[in-house]
N, C-alpha and C positions, 0 to 999 in steps of 0.2 A: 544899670540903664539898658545896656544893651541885651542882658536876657529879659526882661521887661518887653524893649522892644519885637525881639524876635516871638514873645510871648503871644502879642498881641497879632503879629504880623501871622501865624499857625494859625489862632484862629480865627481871622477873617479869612482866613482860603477855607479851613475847615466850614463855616459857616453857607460861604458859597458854594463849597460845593455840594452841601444838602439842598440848598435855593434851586440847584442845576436839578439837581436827583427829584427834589419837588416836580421841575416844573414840567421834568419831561415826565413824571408820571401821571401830572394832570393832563397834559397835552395826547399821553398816550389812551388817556381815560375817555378825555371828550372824542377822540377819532375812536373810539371803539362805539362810543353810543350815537355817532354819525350813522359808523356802519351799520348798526344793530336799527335806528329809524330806516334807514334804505331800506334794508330786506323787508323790514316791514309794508314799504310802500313798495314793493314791487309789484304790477300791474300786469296781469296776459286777460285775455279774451274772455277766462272765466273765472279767474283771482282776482284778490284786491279789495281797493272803498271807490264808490262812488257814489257822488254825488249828486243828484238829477235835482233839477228848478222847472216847476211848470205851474200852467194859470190851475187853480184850484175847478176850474170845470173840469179838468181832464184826472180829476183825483181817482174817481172810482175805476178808472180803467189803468192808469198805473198804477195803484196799489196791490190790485192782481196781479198786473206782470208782473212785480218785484217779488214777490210772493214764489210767481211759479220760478222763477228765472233763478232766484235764491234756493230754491230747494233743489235744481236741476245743479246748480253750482256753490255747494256747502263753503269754499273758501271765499265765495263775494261778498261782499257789503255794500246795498245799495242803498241808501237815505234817500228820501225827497225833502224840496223843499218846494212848500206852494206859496203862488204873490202872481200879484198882474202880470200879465201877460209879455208889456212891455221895460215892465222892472227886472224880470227874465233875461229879456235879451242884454240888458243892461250890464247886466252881472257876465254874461259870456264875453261880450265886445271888453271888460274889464279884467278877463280871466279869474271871475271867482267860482265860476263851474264852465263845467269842458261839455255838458250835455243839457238838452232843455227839449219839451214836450211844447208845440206851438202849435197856433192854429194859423201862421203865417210863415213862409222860409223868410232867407235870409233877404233885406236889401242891398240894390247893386253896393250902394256908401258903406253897408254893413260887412257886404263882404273884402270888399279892399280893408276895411279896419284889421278886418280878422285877417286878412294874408300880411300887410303890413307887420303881425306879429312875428312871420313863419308859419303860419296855419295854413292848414288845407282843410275846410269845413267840406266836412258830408251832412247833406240834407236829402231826407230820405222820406218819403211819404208813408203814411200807417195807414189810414183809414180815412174815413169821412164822415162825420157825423151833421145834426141840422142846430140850427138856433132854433129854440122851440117859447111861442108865448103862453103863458098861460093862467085858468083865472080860477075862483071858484067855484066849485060846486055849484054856490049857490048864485053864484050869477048865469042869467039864462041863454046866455050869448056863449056860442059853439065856433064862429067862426069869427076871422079879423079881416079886413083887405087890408091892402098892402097902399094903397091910399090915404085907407085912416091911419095905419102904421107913419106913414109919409106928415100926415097933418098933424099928427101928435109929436113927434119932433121936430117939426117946424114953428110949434107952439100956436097951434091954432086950433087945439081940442085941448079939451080940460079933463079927459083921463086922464088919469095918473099911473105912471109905467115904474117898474124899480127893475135893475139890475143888479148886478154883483158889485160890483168896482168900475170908475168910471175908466180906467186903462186896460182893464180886462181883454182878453180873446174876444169874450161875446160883443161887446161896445165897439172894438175897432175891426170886426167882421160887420155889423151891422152900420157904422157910418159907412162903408165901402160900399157894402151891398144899395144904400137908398142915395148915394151921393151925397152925404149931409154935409162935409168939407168940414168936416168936426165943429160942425154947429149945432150938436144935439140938442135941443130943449124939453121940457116936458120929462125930463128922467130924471129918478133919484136912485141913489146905489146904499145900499143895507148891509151890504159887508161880503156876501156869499151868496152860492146859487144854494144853500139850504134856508139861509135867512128870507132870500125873494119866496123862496116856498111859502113858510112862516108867514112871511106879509104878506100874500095875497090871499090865504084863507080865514084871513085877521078881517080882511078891508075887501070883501066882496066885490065893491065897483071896481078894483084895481085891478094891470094886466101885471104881469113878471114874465122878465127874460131869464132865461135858464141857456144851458149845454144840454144834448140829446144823451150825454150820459148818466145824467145823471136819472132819469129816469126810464135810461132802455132795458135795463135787464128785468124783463120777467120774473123770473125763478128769486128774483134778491126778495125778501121780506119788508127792507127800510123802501124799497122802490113801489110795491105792493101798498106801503103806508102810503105813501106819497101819494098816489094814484087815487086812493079812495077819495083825497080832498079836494082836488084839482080836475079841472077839464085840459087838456091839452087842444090850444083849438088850431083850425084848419084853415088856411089861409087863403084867401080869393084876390086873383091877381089875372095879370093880362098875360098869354105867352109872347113869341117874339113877332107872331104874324096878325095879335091884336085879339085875337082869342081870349074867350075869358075862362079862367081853371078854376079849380080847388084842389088845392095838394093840403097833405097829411102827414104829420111828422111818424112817419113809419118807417120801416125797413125797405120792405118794401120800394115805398117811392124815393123812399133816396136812393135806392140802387135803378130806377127806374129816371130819375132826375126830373120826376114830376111833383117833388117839394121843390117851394123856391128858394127856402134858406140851405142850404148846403154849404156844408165849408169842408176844408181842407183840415188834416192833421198831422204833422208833419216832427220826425224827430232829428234834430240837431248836432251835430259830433262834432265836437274841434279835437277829442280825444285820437292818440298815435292810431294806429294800423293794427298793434297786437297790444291792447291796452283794452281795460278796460270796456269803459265808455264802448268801444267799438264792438264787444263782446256783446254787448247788452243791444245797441243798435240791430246785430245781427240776428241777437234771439225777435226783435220786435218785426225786424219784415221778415223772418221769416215764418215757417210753416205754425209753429208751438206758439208764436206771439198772434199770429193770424188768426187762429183759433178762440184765442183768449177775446180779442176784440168782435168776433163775432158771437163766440156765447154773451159777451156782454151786451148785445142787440145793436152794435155801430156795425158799417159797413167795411168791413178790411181792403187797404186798399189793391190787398192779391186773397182772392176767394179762394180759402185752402179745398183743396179736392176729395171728393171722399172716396176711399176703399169699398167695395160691396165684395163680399163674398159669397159665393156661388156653388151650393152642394150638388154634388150629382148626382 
């Protein structure tokens, strides 16, 4: 009985201590693949993943920065993710991304949320593009006032207007802009600013809201499509001393601020100081982002300077 005993009693310390041997080599296993995801997430200025969220008007002009900024910086990874405007900020005040393209900064409620975390948000201005309407071809109206604009969302005109998304950039720029206290009526949303395109050379009597991006760049061939179907019209409105205007969704007069849609664009960081996120902010004010936003026909909000050279 008692070597029986003792039998038993070897190998249960035997058995535990493979259990020990186990489990520190599990333990040692997972802290190595800890470390190995770190390194992987480590983030500077011009390494790393990011992540960007922005309203899908602003598509055609980030997709080129990521582009250039990517080729300038062969270790980054920049994804976008597009959705309304205010589903965007959504996502940042929740910490599901650190960067967002907006056509509004931050508000006062918004930014305590975001310091409340430990953040210190940079909001940095990019450029300025317009809210631009616009109709058929074949319809023979060139311009809108800002009147009728005014009476078709108050629901007292039986045009039929389409936007993108009713949370969109362009929607919650345009109730600010006419006062509407988010009582839009008279508007239906189709999904996108390529969709409003589609339906308005579908439905001739119809108007569509669009982003000035999407049809500023000249030289693009999909923007060239675009143009052959559509009028861009020109909007008749009062100045502030009661004047009556016509402004033109151009370059031009938005740098001249004689269009009256104009908005703001503005890029977002809750990302560190040498991260990321901050790299990419930095490529976009400055000179190589500035660039980009002007060949794309929007207005940069620092007009890069140009070099002449001079033979003797």
């Amino acid at each position: 009985m008692g070597s029986t005993s003792t039998n038993v009693r070897i190998g249960k310390i035997i058995v535990g201590f493979f259990l020990i041997l186990f489990q520190g080599v599990a333990l040692l296993s997972c802290n190595s693949g800890e470390d190995t995801n770190k390194k992987n997430e480590v983030s500077t200025l011009g390494s790393g993943v990011l992540k960007i969220m922005a309203d899908d008007t602003f598509k055609p002009i980030l997709g080129t920065s990521i582009e250039v900024f990517e080729s300038i910086n062969p270790t980054a990874k920049v994804t976008a993710e597009y959705l309304p405007q205010e589903d965007a900020f959504q996502n940042l005040l929740k910490g599901n991304t650190d960067v967002i393209i907006a056509g509004r900064p931050l508000t006062k409620g918004e930014e305590v949320i975001v310091k409340n975390r430990g953040l210190f948000p940079k909001v940095n201005q990019i450029a300025y593009d317009g809210l631009i309407f616009i109709a058929s071809k074949e319809n023979a109206d060139q311009q809108i006032s800002e009147d009728k604009l005014t009476a078709i969302f108050s629901g007292t005109s039986k045009i039929r207007v389409v936007c993108d998304k009713n949370n969109s950039s362009n929607i919650v720029y345009l109730n600010k802009r006419l006062n509407l206290n988010n009582e839009i009526k008279g508007l239906s949303s189709v999904g996108s600013d390529s969709a409003v395109i589609e339906y308005v050379i579908k439905h001739p009597g119809s108007v569509g809201i669009i982003g000035m991006a999407l049809v500023s760049d000249q030289d693009d061939p999909k923007v060239k499509g675009r143009l052959s179907n559509i009028n861009l019209l020109s909007i008749e409105y009062k100045d502030s001393t009661g004047k009556p205007m016509v402004g033109h969704p151009t370059l031009k007069e938005l740098s001249t601020k004689k269009y009256p849609f104009i908005r703001d664009i503005f890029i977002i960081n809750l990302d560190g100081n040498t991260n990321l996120g901050t790299g990419f902010a930095n490529f976009m004010v400055g000179e190589k982002g500035q660039r980009i936003l002007l060949k794309s026909g929007l207005l940069p909000f620092q007009i890069p300077g140009r070099e002449i050279i001079v033979n003797d």
